[in-house]
C-alpha atoms as one frame of an Amber mdcrd trajectory, in Angstrom:
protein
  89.438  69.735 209.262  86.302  67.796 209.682  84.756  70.627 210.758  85.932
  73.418 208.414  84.212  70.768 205.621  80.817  70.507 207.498  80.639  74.087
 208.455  81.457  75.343 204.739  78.633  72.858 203.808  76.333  74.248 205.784
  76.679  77.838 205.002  76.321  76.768 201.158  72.662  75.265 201.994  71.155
  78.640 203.163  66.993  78.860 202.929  67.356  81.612 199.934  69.674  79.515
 198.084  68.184  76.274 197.919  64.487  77.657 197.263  66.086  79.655 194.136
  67.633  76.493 193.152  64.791  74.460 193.303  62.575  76.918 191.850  65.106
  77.479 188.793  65.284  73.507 188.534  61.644  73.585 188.671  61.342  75.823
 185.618  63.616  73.767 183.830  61.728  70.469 184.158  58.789  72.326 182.742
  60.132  73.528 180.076  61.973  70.245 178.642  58.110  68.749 179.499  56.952
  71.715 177.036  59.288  70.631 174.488  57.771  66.660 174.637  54.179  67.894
 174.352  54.889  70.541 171.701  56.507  68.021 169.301  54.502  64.766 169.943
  51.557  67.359 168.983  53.283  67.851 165.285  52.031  65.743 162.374  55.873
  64.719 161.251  57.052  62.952 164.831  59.112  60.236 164.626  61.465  58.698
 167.417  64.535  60.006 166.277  63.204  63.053 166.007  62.003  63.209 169.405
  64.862  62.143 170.930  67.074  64.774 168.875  65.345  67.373 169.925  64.950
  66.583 173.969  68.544  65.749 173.165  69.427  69.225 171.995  66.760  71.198
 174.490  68.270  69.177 177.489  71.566  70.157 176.249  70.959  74.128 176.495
  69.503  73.450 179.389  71.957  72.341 180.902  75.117  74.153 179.802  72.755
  77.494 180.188  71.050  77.242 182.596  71.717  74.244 185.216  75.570  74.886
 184.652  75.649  78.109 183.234  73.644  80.475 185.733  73.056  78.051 188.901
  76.107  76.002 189.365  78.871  78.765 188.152  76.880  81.794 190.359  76.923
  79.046 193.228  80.472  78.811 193.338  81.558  82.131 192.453  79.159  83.800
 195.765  80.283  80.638 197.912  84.146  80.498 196.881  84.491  84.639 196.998
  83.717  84.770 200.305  85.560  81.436 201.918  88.778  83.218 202.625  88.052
  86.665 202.273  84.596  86.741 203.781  86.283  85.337 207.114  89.209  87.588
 207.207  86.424  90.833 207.279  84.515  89.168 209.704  87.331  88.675 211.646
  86.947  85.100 211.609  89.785  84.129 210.254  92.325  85.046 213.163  89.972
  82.346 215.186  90.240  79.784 212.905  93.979  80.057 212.757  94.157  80.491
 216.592  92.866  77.006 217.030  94.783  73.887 216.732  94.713  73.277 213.252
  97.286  73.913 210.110  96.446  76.347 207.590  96.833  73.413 205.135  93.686
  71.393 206.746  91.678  74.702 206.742  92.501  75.104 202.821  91.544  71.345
 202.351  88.383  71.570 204.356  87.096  74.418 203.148  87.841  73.355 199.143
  86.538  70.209 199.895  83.187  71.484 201.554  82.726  73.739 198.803  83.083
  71.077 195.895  81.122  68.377 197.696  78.268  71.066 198.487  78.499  72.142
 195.011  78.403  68.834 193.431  74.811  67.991 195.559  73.517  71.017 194.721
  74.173  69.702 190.726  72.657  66.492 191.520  69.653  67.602 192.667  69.148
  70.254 190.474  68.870  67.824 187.260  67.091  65.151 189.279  64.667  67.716
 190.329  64.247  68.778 186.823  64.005  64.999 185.026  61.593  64.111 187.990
  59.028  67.042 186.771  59.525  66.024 183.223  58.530  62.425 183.921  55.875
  63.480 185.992  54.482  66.317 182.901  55.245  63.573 180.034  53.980  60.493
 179.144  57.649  60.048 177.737  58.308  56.673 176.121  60.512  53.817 177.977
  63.062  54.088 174.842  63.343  57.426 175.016  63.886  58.094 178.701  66.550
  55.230 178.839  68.391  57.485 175.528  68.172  60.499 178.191  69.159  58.883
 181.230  72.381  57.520 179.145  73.404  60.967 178.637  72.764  61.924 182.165
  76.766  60.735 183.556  77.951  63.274 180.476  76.264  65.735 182.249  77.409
  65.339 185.614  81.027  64.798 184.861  80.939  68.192 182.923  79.164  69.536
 185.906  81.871  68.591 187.916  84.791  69.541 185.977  83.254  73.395 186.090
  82.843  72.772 189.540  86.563  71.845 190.057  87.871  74.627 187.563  85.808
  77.819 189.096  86.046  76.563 192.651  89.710  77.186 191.946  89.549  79.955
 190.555  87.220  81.601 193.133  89.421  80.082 195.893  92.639  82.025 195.063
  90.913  85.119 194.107  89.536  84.634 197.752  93.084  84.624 198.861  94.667
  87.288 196.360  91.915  90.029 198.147  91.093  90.830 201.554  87.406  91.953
 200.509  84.752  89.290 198.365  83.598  91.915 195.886  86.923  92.364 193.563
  86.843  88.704 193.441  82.815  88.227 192.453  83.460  91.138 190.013  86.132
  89.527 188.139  84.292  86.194 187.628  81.024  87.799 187.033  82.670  88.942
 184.284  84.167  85.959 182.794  81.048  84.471 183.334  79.315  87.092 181.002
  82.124  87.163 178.884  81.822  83.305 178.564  77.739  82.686 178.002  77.168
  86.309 176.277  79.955  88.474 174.985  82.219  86.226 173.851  79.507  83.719
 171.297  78.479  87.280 169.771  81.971  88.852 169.464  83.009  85.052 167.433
  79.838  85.851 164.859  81.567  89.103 163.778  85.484  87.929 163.979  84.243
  84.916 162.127  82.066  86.464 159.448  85.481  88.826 158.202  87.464  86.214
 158.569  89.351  87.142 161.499  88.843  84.730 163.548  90.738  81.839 161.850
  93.043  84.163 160.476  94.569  85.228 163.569  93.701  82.082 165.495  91.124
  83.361 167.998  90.342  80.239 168.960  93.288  79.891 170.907  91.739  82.858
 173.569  88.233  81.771 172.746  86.947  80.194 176.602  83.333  79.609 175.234
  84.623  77.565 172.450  86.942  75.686 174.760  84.357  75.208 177.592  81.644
  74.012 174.738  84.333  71.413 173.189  85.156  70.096 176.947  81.356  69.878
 177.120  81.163  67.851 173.782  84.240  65.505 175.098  81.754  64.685 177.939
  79.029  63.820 176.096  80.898  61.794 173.604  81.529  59.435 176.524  77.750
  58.593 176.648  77.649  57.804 172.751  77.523  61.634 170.947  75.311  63.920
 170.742  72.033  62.985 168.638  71.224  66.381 166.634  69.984  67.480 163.693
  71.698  69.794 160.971  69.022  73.045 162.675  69.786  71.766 166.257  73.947
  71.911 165.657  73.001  75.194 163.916  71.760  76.156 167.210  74.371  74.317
 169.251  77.248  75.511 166.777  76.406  79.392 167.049  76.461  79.659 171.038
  79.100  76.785 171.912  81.479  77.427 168.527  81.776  73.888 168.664  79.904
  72.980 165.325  80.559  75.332 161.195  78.340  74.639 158.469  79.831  72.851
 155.140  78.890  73.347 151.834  77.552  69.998 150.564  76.669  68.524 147.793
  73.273  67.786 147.457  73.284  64.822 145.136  74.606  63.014 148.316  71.418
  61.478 150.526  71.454  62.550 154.245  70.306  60.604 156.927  66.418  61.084
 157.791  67.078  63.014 160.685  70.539  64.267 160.985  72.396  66.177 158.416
  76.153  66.480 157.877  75.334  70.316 157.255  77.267  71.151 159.764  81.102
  69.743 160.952  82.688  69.696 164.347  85.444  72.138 164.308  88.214  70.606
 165.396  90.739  73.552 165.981  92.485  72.134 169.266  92.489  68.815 171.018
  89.581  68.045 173.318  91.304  65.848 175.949  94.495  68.200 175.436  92.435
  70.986 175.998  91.041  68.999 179.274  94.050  68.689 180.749  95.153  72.041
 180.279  92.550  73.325 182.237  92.806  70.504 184.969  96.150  71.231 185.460
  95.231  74.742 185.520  92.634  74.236 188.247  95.625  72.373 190.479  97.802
  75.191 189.826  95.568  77.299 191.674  94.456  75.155 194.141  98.542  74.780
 194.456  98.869  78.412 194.800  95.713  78.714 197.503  97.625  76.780 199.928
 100.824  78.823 199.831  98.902  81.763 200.067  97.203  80.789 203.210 100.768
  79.955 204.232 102.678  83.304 203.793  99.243  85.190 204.605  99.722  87.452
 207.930  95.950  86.822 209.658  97.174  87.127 213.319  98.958  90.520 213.398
């Protein structure tokens, strides 16, 4: 099994891959370091402001891109070819042919392909907070506010990680060829950063979405309030009533409420806009976990029944 792990490792850490990833991470530093000089150039900075809006940059940045279109493609080009890929090459009958169960080569290649993942997370945002420290003459305060939210970020990280692995692994299994499988989660990964935030605008502007309890079917929504769970371990997010605005629109997580004005806000954070609280975060968690072990459940019995020699 040992080696199954370390050989699914190293076919993760190809020359093309990593380069992309560090360029990508790269990018990203930049542009949070934008976002410091930009507003530190503004006549109205203050510290909360500041930290607000790295707060709510770093955020995007992270569910978008770092999580959205690095981490997700990772494991959907990795995890739709770990079964599948070896039974075309022909592989696969090898593998079996040697002295080891079918249950250590499902272990070792799950377990190759989270660990591998989960580095390629780490480096990617200390990649990116390394250029932004190096571009910014952030302040001590500040960068210790970041840093706190930095564990958020990595357990969400991780928690995709676990739930498309899965899902990528039994697709893997389900078809002998890697393309039906990359379709399908290409798709729900469109679906999830781009159809599906547009579609809730319309459904909720008639109405229809609370009316016929969308939310229930609504995976951006549910991803964005597992996302908030995680960050609500490292204190809350810090954001203003624009920034939720922002953050409300693509994650569904925040709605604006009518208030009334005679009441003061805070200086730099508005109760404009309310968390929606439609389902359970932690229930909602451990729907999906459980969801994730189903399939990891079901990868294992596949590899079981599955006819590789004849």
């Amino acid at each position: 099994m040992k080696h199954i792990f370390i050989k699914t490792i190293a076919k993760m850490f190809k020359i093309i891959p990593v380069i992309l990833y560090m360029i990508v991470s790269l990018l990203c530093g930049f542009m949070l370091a934008s976002t410091y000089r930009n507003y530190v150039k503004t006549n109205y900075a203050t510290f909360n402001g500041l930290t607000s809006t790295l707060i709510s940059t770093l955020t995007m940045i992270i569910f978008l891109i770092i999580c959205g279109l690095l981490l997700i493609t990772l494991v959907v080009m990795v995890g739709s070819g770990l079964f599948a890929g070896e039974e075309m090459d022909g592989t696969m009958r090898l593998l079996v042919a040697k002295p080891v169960s079918r249950f250590e080569i499902v272990v070792g290649k799950i377990a190759g392909l989270l660990c591998g993942s989960f580095i390629y997370l780490v480096s990617s945002i200390g990649l990116m907070m390394t250029i932004f420290v190096m571009l910014s003459t952030v302040d001590g305060e500040v960068m210790k506010i970041i840093v706190g939210y930095i564990p958020g970020y990595l357990l969400f990280g991780m928690i995709l990680i676990f739930i498309f692995s899965a899902l990528s692994c039994l697709l893997s299994l389900l078809f002998k060829k890697r393309i039906p499988t990359m379709i399908i989660l290409l798709f729900v990964m469109v679906a999830l950063f781009g159809m599906i935030p547009i579609l809730r605008l319309f459904l909720k502007s008639g109405g229809s979405y609370d009316q016929y309890h969308m939310y229930l079917f609504d995976i951006n929504y549910h991803i964005g309030l597992i996302f908030y769970q995680c960050m609500s371990l490292c204190g809350g997010m810090i954001l203003s009533s624009s920034q939720m605005s922002n953050i409300g629109t693509f994650l569904g997580i925040y709605s604006f409420r009518k208030l009334d004005y005679d009441i003061i806000s805070s200086s730099f954070q508005t109760n404009d806009y309310v968390l929606n609280q439609y389902l359970n975060g932690n229930s909602l968690l451990l729907i999906y976990l459980l969801i994730a072990v189903g399939c990891y459940l079901l990868c294992y019995l596949r590899m079981k029944k599955k006819d590789i020699v004849t």
